[in-house]
C-alpha positions in Angstrom: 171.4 8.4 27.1 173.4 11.2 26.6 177.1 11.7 28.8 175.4 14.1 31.3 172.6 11.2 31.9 176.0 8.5 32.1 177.9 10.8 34.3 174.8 11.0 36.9 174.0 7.5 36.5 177.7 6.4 37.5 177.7 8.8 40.7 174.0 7.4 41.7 175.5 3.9 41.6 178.1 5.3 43.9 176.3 6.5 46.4 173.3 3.5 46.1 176.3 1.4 46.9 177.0 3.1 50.2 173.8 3.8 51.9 173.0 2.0 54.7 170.8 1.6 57.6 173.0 4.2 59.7 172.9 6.3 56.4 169.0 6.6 57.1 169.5 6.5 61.2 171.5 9.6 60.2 169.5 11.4 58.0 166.5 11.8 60.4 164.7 15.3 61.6 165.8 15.6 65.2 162.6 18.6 67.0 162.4 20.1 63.4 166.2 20.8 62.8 166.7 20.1 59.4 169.6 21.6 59.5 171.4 18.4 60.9 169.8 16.0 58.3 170.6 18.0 55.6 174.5 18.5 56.6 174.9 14.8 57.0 173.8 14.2 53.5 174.9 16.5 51.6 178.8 15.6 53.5 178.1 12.1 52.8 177.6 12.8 48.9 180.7 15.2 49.0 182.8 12.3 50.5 181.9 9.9 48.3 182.6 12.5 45.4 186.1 12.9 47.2 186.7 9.2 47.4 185.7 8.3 43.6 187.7 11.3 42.0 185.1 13.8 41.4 185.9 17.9 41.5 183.0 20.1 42.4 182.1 23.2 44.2 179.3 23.9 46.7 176.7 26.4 47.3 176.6 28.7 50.3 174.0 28.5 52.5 171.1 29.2 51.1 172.1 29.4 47.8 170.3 26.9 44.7 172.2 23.8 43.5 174.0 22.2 46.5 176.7 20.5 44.0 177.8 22.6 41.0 180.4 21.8 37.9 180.3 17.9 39.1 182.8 16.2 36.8 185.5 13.6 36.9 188.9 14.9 37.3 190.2 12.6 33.7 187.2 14.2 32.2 186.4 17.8 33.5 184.7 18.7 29.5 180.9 16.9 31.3 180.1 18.8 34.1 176.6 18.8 35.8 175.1 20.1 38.5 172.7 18.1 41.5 170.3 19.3 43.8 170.1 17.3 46.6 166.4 17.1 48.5 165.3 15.3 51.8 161.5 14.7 52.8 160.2 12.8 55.8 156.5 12.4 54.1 155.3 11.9 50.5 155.8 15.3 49.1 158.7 16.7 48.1 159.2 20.6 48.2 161.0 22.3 45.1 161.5 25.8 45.8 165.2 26.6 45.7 165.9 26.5 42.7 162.4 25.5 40.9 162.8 22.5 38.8 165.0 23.2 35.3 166.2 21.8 32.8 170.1 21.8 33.5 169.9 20.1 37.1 169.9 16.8 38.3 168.0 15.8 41.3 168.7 13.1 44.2 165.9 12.9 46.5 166.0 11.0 50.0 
C-alpha cells in the first residue's frame, strides 16, 4: 500500500466511524432534489476533515473532484484528491469526472 492508499484509508476510517442512521435519514432524495443529499454529504465529509486536521479545497459547482489537495496539515507533501458519489439504486453514475487514475472515490 503505498502513502496515497494509507492517507485514504485513515480518512475512510474516519468517516466509517461517524455514520449513522441520521447520516443515512439525511442523505435521502427528497421529489428528485439531489441537490439536498448531496450538500449534506459532502458538509458532513468536510467537517470531519475539519475536526481530524485535514486542509483541502473544494470544487465549485459543477466542477469534477468535490475534495482536491486532501492532506494532513503535519504532512501536506501526500495530497489526494476524492470524488464523492451518492446513488439510491444499484448503479452508480461516473460522468463528472470519468473514472482516472489519480482520484479516489467514496460512494454512498
Amino acid at each position: 500500500m503505498n502513502e496515497k492508499e494509507e492517507l485514504f484509508n485513515k480518512i475512510m476510517y474516519l468517516i466509517r466511524s461517524r455514520v449513522d442512521d441520521n447520516f443515512w435519514n439525511n442523505m435521502s432524495t427528497f421529489k428528485s432534489n439531489t441537490q439536498t443529499g448531496e450538500k449534506y454529504y459532502i458538509d458532513f465529509i468536510k467537517h470531519v476533515l475539519d475536526e481530524n486536521g485535514f486542509g483541502y479545497t473544494c470544487a465549485g459547482s459543477q466542477q469534477p473532484v468535490d475534495l482536491r489537495y486532501v492532506h494532513e496539515i503535519q504532512n501536506p507533501n501526500i495530497k489526494i484528491n476524492i470524488e464523492l458519489k451518492k446513488t439510491n439504486s444499484d448503479k452508480i453514475k461516473l460522468n463528472n469526472p470519468l473514472p482516472c487514475n489519480d482520484v479516489f472515490y467514496i460512494l454512498f
